[in-house]
LUMTOR-109768 format. One record per residue: residue number from 1; x, y, z of N, C-alpha, C in turn. Coordinates in steps of 0.001 Angstrom, whole numbers, plus 500000, padded with zeros to 6 digits. Each point is the difference from the previous one (the first is absolute). Example, Ala and Ser with C-alpha at 12.3 -4.5 7.8 and 13.67 -1.06 7.14 Angstrom:
// residues 2
PT     n      nc1      nc2      nc3     cac1     cac2     cac3      cc1      cc2      cc3
PT     1   513190   494310   507800   499110   501190   500000   500900   501200   500000
PT     2   499650   501050   499280   500820   501190   500060   499230   501090   500730
This chain:
// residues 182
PT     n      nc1      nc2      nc3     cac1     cac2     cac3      cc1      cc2      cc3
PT     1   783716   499111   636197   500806   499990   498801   501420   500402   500370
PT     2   501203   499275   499590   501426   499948   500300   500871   500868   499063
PT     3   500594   500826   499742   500790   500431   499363   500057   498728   498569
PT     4   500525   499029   500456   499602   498763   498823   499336   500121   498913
PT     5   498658   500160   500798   498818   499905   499352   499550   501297   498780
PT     6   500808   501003   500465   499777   500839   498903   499949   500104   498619
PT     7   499372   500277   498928   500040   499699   498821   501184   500599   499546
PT     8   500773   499524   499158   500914   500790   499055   499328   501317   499232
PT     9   501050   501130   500239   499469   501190   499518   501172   500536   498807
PT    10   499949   500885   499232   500751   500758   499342   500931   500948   500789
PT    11   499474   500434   501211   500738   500795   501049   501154   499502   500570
PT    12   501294   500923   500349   500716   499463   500479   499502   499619   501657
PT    13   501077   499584   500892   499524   500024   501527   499686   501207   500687
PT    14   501359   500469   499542   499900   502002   500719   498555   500734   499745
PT    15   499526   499425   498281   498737   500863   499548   499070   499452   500924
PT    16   499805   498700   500226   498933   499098   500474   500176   500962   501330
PT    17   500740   499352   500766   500146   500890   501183   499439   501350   499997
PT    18   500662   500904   499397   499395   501563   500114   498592   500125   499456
PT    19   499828   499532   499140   498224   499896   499391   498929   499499   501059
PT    20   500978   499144   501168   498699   499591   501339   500323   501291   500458
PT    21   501067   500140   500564   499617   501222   500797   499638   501113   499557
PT    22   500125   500516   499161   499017   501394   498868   498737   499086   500458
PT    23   499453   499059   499608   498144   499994   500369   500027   499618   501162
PT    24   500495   499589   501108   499698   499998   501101   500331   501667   500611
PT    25   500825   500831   499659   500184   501477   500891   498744   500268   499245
PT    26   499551   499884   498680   499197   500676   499548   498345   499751   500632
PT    27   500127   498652   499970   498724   499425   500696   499804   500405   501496
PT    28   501353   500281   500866   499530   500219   501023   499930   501354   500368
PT    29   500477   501305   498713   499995   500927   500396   498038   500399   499508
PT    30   499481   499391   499046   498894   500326   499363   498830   499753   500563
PT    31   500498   498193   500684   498798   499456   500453   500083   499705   501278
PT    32   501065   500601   500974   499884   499462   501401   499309   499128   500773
PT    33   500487   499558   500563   499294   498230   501089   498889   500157   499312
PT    34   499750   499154   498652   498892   500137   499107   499514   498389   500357
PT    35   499319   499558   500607   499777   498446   500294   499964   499426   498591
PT    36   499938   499597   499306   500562   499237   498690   501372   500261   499640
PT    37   500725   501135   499679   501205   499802   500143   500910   499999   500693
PT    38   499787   500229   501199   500916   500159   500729   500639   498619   500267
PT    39   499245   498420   500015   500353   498555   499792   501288   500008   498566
PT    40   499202   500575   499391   500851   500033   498587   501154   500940   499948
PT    41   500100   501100   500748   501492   500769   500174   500494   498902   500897
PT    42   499726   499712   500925   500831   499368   500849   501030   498950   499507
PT    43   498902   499231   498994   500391   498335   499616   501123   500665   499182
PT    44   500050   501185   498921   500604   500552   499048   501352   500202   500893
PT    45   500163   500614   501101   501197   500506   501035   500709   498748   499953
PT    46   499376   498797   500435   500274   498743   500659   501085   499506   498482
PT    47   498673   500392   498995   501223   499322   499100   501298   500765   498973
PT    48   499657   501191   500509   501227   501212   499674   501590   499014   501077
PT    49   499593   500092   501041   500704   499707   500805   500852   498642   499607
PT    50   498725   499162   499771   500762   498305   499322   501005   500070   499040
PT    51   499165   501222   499198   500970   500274   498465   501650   500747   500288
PT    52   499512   500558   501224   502020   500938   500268   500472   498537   500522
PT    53   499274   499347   501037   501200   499015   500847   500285   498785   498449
PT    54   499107   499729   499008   500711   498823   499482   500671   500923   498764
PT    55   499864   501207   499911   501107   500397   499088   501030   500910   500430
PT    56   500068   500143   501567   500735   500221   500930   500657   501642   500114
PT    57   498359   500346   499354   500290   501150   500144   499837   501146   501876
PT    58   500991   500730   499871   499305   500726   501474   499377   501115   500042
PT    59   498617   499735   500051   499465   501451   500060   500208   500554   501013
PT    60   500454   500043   500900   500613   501084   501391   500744   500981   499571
PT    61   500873   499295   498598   500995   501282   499222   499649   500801   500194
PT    62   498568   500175   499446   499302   501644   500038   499703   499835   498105
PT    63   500725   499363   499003   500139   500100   498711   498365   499684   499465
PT    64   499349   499604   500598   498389   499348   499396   499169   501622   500007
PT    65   500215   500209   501155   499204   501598   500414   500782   500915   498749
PT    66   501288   499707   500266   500474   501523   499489   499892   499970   498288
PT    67   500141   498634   499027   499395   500010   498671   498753   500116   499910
PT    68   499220   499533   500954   498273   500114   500018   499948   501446   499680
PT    69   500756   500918   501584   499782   501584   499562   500223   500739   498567
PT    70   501537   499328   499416   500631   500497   498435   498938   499615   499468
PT    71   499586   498819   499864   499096   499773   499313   498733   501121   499578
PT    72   499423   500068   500924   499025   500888   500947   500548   501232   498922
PT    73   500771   500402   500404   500327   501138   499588   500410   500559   498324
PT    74   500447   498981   499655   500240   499564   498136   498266   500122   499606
PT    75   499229   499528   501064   498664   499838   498758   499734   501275   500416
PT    76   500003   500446   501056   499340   501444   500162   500342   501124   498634
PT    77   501349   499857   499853   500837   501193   499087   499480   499343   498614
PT    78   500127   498666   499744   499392   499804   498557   497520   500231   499645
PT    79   499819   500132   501264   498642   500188   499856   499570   501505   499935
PT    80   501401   500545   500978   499559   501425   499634   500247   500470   498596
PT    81   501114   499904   499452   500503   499756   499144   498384   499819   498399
PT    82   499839   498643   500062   498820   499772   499332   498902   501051   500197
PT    83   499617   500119   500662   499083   500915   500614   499839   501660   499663
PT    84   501208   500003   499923   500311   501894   499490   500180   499810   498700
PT    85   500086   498597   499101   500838   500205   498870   497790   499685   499088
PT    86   499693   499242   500941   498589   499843   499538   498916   501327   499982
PT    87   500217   500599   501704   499336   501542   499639   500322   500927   499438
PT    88   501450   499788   499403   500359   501270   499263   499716   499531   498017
PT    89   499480   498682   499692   499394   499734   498645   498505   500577   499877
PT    90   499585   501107   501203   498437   500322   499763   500272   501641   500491
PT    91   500624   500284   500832   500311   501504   500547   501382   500213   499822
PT    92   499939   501418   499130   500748   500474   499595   500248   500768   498669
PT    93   501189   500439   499380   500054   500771   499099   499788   499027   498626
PT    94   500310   500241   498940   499851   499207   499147   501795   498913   499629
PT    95   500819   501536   500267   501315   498943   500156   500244   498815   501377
PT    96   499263   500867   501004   499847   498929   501140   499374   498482   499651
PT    97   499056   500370   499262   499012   498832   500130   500897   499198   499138
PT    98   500466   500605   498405   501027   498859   499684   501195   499469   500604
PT    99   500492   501035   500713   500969   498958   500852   499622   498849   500983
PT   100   499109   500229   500773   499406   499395   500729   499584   498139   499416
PT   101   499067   500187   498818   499718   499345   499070   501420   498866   499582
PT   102   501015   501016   499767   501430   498845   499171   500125   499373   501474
PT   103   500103   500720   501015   500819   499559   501387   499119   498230   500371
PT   104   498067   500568   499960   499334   499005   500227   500039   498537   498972
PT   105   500762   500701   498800   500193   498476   499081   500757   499290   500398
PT   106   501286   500754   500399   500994   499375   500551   500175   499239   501296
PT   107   499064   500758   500496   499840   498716   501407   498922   498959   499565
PT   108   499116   500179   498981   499210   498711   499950   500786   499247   498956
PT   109   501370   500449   499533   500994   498597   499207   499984   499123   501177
PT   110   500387   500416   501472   500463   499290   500677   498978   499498   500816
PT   111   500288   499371   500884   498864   499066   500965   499401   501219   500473
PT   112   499072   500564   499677   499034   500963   500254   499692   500144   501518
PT   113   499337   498751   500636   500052   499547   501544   500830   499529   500426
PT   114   501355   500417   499730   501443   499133   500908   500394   500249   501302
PT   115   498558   501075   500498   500264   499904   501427   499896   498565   500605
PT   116   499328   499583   499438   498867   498574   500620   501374   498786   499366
PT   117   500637   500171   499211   500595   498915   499971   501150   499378   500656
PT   118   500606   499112   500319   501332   498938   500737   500820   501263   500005
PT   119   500333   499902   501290   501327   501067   500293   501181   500085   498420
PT   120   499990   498521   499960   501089   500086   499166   499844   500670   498223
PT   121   498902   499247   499654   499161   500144   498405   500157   502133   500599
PT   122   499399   500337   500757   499480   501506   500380   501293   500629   499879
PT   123   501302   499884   500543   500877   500199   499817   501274   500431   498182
PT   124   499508   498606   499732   500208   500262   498829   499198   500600   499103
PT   125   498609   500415   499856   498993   500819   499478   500534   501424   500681
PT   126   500265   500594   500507   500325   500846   501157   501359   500632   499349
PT   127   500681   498988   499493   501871   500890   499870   499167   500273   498555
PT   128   499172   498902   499098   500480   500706   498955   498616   501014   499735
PT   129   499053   500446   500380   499073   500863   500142   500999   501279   499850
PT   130   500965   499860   501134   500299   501255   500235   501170   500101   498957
PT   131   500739   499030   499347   500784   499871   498979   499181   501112   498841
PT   132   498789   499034   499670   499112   500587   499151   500085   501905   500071
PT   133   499931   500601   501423   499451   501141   500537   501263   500907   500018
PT   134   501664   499516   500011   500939   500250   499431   500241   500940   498573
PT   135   499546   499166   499319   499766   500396   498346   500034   501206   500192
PT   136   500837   501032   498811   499772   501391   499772   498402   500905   499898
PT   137   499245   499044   499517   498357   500254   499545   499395   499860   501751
PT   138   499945   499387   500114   499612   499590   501062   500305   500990   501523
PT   139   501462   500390   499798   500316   501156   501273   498943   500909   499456
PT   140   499652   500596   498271   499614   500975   500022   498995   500099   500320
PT   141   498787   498638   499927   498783   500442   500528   500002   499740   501416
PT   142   501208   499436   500782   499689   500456   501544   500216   500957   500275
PT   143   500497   500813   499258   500507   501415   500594   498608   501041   499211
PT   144   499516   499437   499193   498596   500934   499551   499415   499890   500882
PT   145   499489   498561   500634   498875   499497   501168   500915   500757   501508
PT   146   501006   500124   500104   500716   500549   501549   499797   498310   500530
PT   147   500409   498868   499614   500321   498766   500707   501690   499457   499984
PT   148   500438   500713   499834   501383   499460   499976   500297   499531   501841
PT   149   499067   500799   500868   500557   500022   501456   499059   498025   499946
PT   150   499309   500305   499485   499161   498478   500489   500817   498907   499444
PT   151   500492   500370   499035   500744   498613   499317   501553   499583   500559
PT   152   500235   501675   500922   500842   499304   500414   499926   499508   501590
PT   153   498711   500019   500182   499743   499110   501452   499775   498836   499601
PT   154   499648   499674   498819   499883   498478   499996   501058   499265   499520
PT   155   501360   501056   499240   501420   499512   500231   500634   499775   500885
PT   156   499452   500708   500799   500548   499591   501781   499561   499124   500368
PT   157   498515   499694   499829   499295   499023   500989   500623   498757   499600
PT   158   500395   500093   498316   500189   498814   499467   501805   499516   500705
PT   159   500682   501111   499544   501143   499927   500686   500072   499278   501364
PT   160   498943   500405   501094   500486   499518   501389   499597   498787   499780
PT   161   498790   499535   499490   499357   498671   500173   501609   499196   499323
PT   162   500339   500462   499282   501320   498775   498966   500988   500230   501233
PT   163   500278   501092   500786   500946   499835   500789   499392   498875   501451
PT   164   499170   500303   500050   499389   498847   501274   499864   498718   499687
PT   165   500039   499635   498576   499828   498662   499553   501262   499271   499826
PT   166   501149   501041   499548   501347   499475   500150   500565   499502   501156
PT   167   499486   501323   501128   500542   500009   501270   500079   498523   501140
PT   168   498271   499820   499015   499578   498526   500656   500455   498510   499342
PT   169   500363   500222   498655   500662   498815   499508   500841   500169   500423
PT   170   501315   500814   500064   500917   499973   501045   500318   499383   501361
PT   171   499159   500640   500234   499813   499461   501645   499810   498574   500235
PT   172   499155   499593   498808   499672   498384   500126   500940   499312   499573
PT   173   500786   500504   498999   501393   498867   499326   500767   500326   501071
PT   174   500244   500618   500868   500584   499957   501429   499816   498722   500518
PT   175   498554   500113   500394   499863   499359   500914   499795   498416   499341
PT   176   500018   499634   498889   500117   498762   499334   501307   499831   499880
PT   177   501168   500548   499871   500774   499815   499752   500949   500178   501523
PT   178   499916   500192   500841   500409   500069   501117   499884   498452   500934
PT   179   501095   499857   500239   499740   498687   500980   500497   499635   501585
PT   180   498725   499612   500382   499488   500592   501582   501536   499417   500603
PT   181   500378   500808   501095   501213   499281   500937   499341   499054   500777
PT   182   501000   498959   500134   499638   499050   501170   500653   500210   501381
């Protein structure tokens, strides 16, 4: 199967791209030289690779690894995040538990699982989550729960990932827009 041949997706290229390699690091960190997949990481590499040269991207940059990591790291801070805001709706005081409670509505307004979704869709779920978490009401029950330090790791995480994504459109209207010497 040819780069060609691929079905049209909703994903951009960059997502397509990073979504093989998230299940291939993932596949090969989980299931090592697993004889059934390991044919299937491979073929997946083969066509990561097709997908940078015909959209001319260079992964040598280092930029594929280093959003994979932001990435990586945005879901970590939004799962912990979920996670403390979910055990603290069962343990705790009674003002705890209601804060906890408003905090957990408020993340299920938003894409509840936006770890799992397109860099980009996750992104925008992501600024305004924390838009949401802004709100005067909202500082107060992070500061009842003691999460203000978590929310603001996932302002960071979110922060670097938008700075690595710029860094790399940048870099590419460079290099599209640059014309080779003869």
């Amino acid at each position: 199967m040819a780069v060609a041949d691929l079905p049209v997706t909703i994903l951009s290229d960059d997502e397509l791209i990073g979504l093989g390699g998230h299940t291939v690091s993932t596949i090969r960190r989980l299931i090592p030289d697993h004889p059934w997949f390991a044919p299937l990481v491979d073929d997946v590499e083969r066509q990561i690779a097709d997908m940078n040269v015909a959209t001319g991207r260079d992964p040598a940059s280092g930029f594929a690894e280093n959003v994979a990591a932001a990435d990586e790291a945005r879901d970590a801070a939004y799962l912990e995040l979920r996670a403390t805001v979910e055990y603290r709706t069962v343990v705790g005081t009674a003002e705890q538990l209601n804060a906890a409670g408003r905090l957990q509505a408020m993340i299920r307004r938003r894409e509840y699982s936006l770890h799992s979704l397109a860099n980009q869709r996750q992104s925008v779920e992501t600024k305004a989550l924390l838009q949401d978490l802004s709100s005067t009401p909202a500082q107060a029950d992070l500061t009842t729960l003691n999460l203000s330090a978590v929310v603001e790791q996932l302002r960071t995480a979110q922060s670097a990932f938008d700075n690595l994504i710029e860094q790399r459109e940048a870099s590419e209207e460079v290099k599209r827009t640059s014309t080779p010497s003869v």
